[in-house]
N, C-alpha and C positions, 0 to 999 in steps of 0.2 A: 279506805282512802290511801293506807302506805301501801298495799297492793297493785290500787292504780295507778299510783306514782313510778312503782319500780317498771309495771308491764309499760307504761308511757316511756318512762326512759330508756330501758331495752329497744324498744320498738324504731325509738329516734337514738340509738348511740351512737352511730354515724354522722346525723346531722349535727348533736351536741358536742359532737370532736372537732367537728372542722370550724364551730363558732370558737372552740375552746383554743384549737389550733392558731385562726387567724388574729385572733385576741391578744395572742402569747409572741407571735413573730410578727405584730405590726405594732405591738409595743416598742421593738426596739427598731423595725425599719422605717416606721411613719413618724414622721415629726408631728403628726396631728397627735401622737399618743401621749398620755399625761408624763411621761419622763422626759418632755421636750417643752422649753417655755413658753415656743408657738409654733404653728408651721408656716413658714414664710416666704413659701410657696406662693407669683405671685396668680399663677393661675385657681390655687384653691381661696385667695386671698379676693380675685374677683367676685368668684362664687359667693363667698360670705357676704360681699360686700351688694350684692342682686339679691338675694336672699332676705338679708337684713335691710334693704331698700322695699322688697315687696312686701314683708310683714306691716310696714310705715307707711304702704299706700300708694310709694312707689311703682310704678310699671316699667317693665324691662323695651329697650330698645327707646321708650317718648322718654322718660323721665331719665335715665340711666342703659347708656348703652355699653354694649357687650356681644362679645362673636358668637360665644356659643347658643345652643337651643331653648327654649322656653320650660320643655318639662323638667331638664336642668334644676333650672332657678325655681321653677313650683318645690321640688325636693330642697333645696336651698332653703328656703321661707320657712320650711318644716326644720330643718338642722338648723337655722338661727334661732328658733326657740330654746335651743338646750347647748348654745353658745353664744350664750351675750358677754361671759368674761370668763371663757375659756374654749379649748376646741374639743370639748367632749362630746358635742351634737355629731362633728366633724370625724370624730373618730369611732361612735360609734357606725354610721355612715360605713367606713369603710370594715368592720367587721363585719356588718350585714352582708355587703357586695362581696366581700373577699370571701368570709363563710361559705355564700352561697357558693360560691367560683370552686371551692376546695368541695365540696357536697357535690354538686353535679360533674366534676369531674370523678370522682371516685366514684358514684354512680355508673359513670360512662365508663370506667375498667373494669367494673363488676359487669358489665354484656360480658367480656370477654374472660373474666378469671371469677368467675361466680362468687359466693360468700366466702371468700376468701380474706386473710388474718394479714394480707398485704395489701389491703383499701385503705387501711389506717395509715400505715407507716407511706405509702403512695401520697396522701395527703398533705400530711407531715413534710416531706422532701420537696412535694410541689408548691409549697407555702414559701419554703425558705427559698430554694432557684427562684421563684418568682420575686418576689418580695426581695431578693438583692441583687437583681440585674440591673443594670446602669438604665435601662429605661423606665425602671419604677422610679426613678425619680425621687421626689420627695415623697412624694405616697398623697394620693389623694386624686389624684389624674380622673378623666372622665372614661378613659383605656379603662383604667384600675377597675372603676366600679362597673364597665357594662362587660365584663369578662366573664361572669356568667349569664349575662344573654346568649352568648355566643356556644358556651357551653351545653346552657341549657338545648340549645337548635340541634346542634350535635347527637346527645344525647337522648334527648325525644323523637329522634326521624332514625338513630340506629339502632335505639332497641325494635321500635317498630318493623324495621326490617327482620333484623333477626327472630323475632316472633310471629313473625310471617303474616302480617295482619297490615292492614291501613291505620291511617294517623287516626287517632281518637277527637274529637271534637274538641275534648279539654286541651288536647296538646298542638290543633291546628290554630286555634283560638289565643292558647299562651303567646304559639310562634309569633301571631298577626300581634298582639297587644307588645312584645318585646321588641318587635319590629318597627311599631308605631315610634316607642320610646328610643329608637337610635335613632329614626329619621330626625324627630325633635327633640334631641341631645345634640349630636354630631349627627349628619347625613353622611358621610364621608364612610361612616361605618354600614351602611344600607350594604355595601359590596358583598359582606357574607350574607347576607339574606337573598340577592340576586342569586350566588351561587347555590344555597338550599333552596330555592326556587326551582332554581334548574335540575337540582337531584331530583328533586321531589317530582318535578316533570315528568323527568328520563324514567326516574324506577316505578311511575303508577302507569305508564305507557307500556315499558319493555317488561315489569315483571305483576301489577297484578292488575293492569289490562281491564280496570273497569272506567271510563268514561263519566259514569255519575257521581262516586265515589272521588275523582279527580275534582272534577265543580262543585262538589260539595265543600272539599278540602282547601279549595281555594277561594271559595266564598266567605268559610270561617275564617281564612286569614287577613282576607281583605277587611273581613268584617272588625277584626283585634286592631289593625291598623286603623281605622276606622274611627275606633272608639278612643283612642287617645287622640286625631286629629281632632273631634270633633270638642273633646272638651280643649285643646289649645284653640280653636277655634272660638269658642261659647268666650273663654274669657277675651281674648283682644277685639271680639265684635262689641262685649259690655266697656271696656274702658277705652275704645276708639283706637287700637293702637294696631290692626291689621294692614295699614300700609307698613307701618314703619318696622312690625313682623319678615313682612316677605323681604322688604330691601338690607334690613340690617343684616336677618340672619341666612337669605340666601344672595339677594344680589352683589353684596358688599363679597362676602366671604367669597364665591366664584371670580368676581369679574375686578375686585379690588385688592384682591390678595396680592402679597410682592413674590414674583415664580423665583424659584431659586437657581434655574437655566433656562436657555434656550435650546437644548438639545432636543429630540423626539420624545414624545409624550412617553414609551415604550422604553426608549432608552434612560431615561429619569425614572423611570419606575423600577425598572432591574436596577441602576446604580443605585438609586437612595434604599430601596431593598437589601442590597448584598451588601453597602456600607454599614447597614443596622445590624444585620446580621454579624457582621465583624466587628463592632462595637461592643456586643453583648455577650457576646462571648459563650455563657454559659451556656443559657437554655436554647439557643440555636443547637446545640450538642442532642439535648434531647428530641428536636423537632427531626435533624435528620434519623435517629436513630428510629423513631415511632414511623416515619416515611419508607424505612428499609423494613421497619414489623411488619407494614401494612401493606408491601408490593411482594415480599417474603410468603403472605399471607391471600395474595390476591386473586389466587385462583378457585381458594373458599370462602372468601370474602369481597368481590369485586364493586360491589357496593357502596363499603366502609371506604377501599379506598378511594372509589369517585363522588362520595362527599366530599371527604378531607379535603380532595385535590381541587374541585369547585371553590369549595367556602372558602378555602386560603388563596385559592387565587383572587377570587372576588374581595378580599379583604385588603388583600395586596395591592391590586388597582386602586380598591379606595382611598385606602390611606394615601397613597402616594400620586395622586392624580395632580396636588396640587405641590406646594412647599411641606416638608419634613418635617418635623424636632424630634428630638431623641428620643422623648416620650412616648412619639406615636405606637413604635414599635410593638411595646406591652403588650396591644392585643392580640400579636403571635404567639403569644405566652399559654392563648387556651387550647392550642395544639398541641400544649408540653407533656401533657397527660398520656400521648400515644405513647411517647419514648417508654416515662415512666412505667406505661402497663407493658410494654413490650418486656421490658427487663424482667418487672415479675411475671411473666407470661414462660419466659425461658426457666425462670430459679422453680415455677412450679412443675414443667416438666422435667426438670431434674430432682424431684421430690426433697427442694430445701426445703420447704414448708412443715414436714415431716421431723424437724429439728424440734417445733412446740409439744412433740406429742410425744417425749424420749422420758419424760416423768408422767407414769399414770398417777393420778388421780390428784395431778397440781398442773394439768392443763394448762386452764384459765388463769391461774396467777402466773404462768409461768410467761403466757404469751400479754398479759395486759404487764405486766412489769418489762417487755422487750418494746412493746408499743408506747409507753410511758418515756423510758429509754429514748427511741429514737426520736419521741417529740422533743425533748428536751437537750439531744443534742443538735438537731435540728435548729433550734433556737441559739444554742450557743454559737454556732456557725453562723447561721442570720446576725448576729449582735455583730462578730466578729467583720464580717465579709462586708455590712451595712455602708453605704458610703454617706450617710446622712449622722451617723452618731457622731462628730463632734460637735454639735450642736446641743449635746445634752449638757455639755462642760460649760454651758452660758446660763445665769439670770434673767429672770427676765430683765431686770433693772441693766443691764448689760447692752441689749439690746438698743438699736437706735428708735425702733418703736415706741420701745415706752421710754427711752429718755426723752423725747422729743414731744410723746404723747400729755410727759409730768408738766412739761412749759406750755404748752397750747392748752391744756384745762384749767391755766390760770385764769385765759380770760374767759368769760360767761357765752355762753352760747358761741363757741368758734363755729367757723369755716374754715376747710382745708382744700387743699387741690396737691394730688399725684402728678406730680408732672414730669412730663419728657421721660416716662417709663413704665411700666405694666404695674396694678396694684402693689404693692410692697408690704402691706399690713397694718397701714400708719390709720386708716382709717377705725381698723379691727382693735387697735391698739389704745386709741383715745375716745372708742366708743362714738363715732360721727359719721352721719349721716350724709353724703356728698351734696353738694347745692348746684355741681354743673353735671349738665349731661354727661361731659363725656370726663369722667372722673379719675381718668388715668390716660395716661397713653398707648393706643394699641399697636399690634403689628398692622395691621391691616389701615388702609388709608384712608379710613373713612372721611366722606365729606362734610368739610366744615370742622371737623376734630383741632385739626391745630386753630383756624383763625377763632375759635368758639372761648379756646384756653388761653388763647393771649387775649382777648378780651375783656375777661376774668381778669386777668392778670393786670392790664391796660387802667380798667375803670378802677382796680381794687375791691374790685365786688368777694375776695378772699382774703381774710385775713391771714391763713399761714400758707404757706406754698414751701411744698417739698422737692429736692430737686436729687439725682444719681448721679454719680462720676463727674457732673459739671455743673458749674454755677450757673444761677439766674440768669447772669449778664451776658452766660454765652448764647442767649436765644434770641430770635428778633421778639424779644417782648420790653416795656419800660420798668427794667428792676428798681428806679430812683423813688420809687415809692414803699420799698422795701428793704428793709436791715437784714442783713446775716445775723442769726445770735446763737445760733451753734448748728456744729458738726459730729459724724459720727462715724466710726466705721466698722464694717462687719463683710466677713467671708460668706460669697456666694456665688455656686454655681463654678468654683475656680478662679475668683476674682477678689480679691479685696475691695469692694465700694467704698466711697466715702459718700454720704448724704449731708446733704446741706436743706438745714430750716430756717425760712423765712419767714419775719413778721412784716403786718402792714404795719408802718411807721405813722405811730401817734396811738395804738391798740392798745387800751389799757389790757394790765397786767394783775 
C-alpha cells in the first residue's frame, strides 16, 4: 500500500503542485480564503445567493433572477453545501479551477520544454502574475474558474499536433463538454471555441487531410456540447422555467445590456481590449513576449501560432462585443503561459538548467529545495503585490454584513431586500433566503426589476431593506413605512460606502 501511495504520487507530482500551489497563493489573493471574514465580492455574493436558493427549491431566472448561466448555479447548489456559515465550499471552488488552470498550463510548456525541472517553478510564477493582476479582482470571477477550459483546448489540440496524430475521442468529447459549459456559464466566452473550431478546421483540411476523421471529430464535439445542453434542458423542461431560461439569460443580456459607446462595434473592441491591457499591466507583458516566442518560432511551428492567434482573437471579440468590467479581462491570463515557457525555453538553450546537476548525487534535494524556494517566494510576492489583503485587517463583527445581519435575526423569520445595488452579502451574512425575484439590483435592465422592488417596498411585503451610498428616501419608492436604525461603512472597490438598514416600522424585535 506505501508503495502505491508513493508510485501514485510520483506519477501525479505535477498535478499535486499546482493544487498545492493555487491553495498557497489564493490564500492570500482571494477573499473567499479562510484568512478573510468574507468575500464580498458582489458577483460571488450572487452566485451564493442562486446556489443557496436552488439547494431550497428555488429556481434560477422564475424564482430568483440572475445574468449569468444556469450550469453556473447547478455548481453553486454544490458549493452552498460546504458554505452555509462560511466560504469554504467557495474557496475550495476556486483551488479546483485554479489547480486545474496551473496543471494544464504547465502541461501545455511541457509540448515544448519536455520533463523539464522548470514546469514547476512555470506554475508557481503563473499562479502569482495571475492571481495579482488588477483583473483578478476579488477572486472568485466566473473568468477565474473557466481558465482552464481554455487551457485545457489549448493544450489537447497542440499536443495533438505535435504528435502528429488527430484529436482522440476523449479529448474531442472534453472539448464539446467544456464548451457546452461556457455557453451555459457565460456565452460571451463561446469566442475561443469558434476560434479552436476554426484551427481545427484549417489543420484537419491543410495538414492531415482526412474528411472522415474531420466528421468524426466534430460530431464528438458537438455531441460534449450536447450533453450539457441537454441536461440544462431536462431540468427547466421539469420545473417549467424554459421561457424564462432563454429571456433572462440570453435575451435580456444581448438586447438589455447598457453598451458602454456608440462607436463601431470593432472599434469598442480594440479600445476596451488595449484599455485592459494597460490596466494590467503585468501579465499583458508575458502575453506579448509568448506572441514574439511563437512568431520567433513560426516557421517550425506554424500551427501553434495559428491557434493562439484564432482562439485569442475569438476570445477577444467575445468578451468585448458588448460592455466591459475589469474583470472580464482574466481570461487572457491563459495565454500567459506562452511568455512563461518562452523564457524557459531560452534559459534551457542556454543550458541554465544544468545549474541542478553541479552536486552529484544531491540532485534531487538540490532542485526540490530551489522549487520549494520559488513557490514560496512566489507567494510572498503574491501576499505583497495582492490588492485585496486589506481586507484581512477586518472582523467579521466589523463588517456591515454581520453588524446588520446581528439586528435583522432579532426578529423571527426576517425578509430582506438588496436594494438599488448588486448582491453585497447581507443575505450570506444573516443566512436568508430572498422572497423577491429580483433580490438585488442588476446592471442590466431587466423588465419589471425596478417596479417589482418598489412594490415590495410600497406594500411592506419586506421587513428590512438595505440600501448603498443613498438613502431609502432617495428612490421613487414610499420609505414612511420604514425607520433608519443603523449605518455602516466599509471600503470597496476604491470607495468608501455607507450602507443604510431599514426596518418596517411596528416589526418586532
Amino acid at each position: 500500500m506505501i508503495n502505491k501511495t508513493k508510485a501514485f504520487i510520483r506519477k501525479r507530482c505535477l498535478l499535486i503542485y499546482c493544487f498545492l500551489t493555487a491553495a498557497l497563493v489564493l490564500l492570500f489573493c482571494s477573499k473567499s480564503s479562510p484568512l478573510y471574514p468574507m468575500n464580498d465580492w458582489v458577483d460571488v455574493q450572487c452566485f451564493m445567493t442562486l446556489g443557496k436558493g436552488m439547494l431550497n427549491g428555488l429556481v434560477p431566472y422564475v424564482d430568483l433572477y440572475e445574468q449569468k448561466g444556469p450550469v453556473l448555479y447547478f455548481i453553486y447548489a454544490i458549493v452552498s453545501v460546504f458554505s452555509q456559515k462560511s466560504m469554504f465550499g467557495q474557496y475550495l471552488l476556486e483551488i479546483v479551477t485554479f489547480g486545474l488552470f496551473l496543471y494544464f498550463s504547465a502541461k501545455l510548456a511541457e509540448i515544448y520544454l519536455g520533463k523539464s525541472k522548470f514546469l514547476y517553478p512555470i506554475a508557481a510564477v503563473l499562479a502569482a502574475v495571475v492571481a495579482t493582476t488588477r483583473s483578478f479582482c476579488h477572486g472568485g470571477s466566473v473568468e477565474q474558474m473557466c481558465l482552464f477550459l481554455f487551457v485545457y483546448g489549448l493544450y489537447s489540440v497542440l499536443k495533438a499536433c505535435h504528435e502528429n496524430r488527430p484529436l482522440t475521442f476523449r479529448e474531442a468529447l472534453t472539448n464539446g463538454i467544456f464548451a457546452g459549459c461556457a455557453l451555459w456559464i457565460k456565452y460571451t466566452m463561446l469566442g475561443f471555441y469558434l476560434g479552436l473550431a476554426l484551427f481545427v478546421l484549417i489543420w484537419y483540411i491543410g495538414w492531415v487531410r482526412d474528411w472522415k476523421r474531420l466528421l468524426a471529430v466534430i460530431g464528438q464535439f458537438l455531441l460534449g456540447i450536447a450533453a450539457v445542453t441537454l441536461v440544462v434542458f431536462a431540468y427547466f423542461l421539469c420545473v417549467g422555467g424554459l421561457e424564462e431560461l432563454f429571456t433572462c439569460y440570453f435575451y435580456n443580456n444581448i438586447f438589455l445590456y447598457p453598451s458602454e459607446s456608440d462607436v463601431p462595434k470593432l472599434t469598442q473592441i480594440w479600445e476596451s481590449f488595449n484599455s485592459a491591457m494597460q490596466y494590467n499591466k503585468v501579465f499583458p507583458i508575458f502575453l506579448y513576449i509568448g506572441l514574439g516566442w511563437l512568431l520567433i518560432r513560426a516557421h517550425k511551428c506554424i500551427r501553434d501560432l495559428t491557434a493562439a492567434v484564432l482562439t485569442f482573437a475569438g476570445l477577444v471579440i467575445g468578451t468585448y462585443m458588448g460592455a466591459g468590467y475589469v474583470y472580464y479581462a482574466l481570461v487572457f491570463s491563459a495565454f500567459t503561459v506562452f511568455g512563461l515557457t518562452g523564457i524557459a525555453w531560452v534559459l534551457l538553450k542556454i543550458k541554465a538548467e544544468t545549474v541542478l546537476n553541479m552536486l552529484p548525487g544531491a540532485n534531487r534535494i538540490l532542485s526540490r529545495t530551489l522549487i520549494a524556494t520559488i513557490l514560496l517566494l512566489c507567494s510572498v510576492w503574491a501576499f505583497q503585490k495582492s490588492d485585496n489583503t486589506y481586507l484581512m485587517a477586518y472582523d467579521r463583527e466589523e463588517l456591515p454584513q454581520y453588524q446588520f445581519a446581528e439586528i435583522i435575526n432579532e426578529t423571527e423569520n426576517p425578509t430582506l431586500l438588496n436594494f438599488g445595488f448588486l448582491d453585497g452579502g447581507f443575505y450570506y451574512a444573516a443566512d436568508i433566503l430572498p422572497t423577491c425575484p429580483f433580490f438585488c439590483t442588476f446592471n442590466v435592465n431587466a423588465p419589471g426589476m425596478w417596479q417589482t422592488q418598489y412594490d415590495y417596498i410600497n406594500s411592506g411585503k419586506i421587513d428590512y431593506v438595505i440600501t448603498r451610498r443613498y438613502r431609502l428616501e432617495q428612490y421613487h419608492v414610499d420609505s414612511s413605512n420604514y425607520e433608519l436604525v443603523d449605518t455602516a461603512n466599509l471600503y470597496f472597490e476604491g470607495i468608501d460606502f455607507t450602507y443604510y438598514l431599514y426596518r418596517l416600522k411596528g416589526e418586532s424585535q
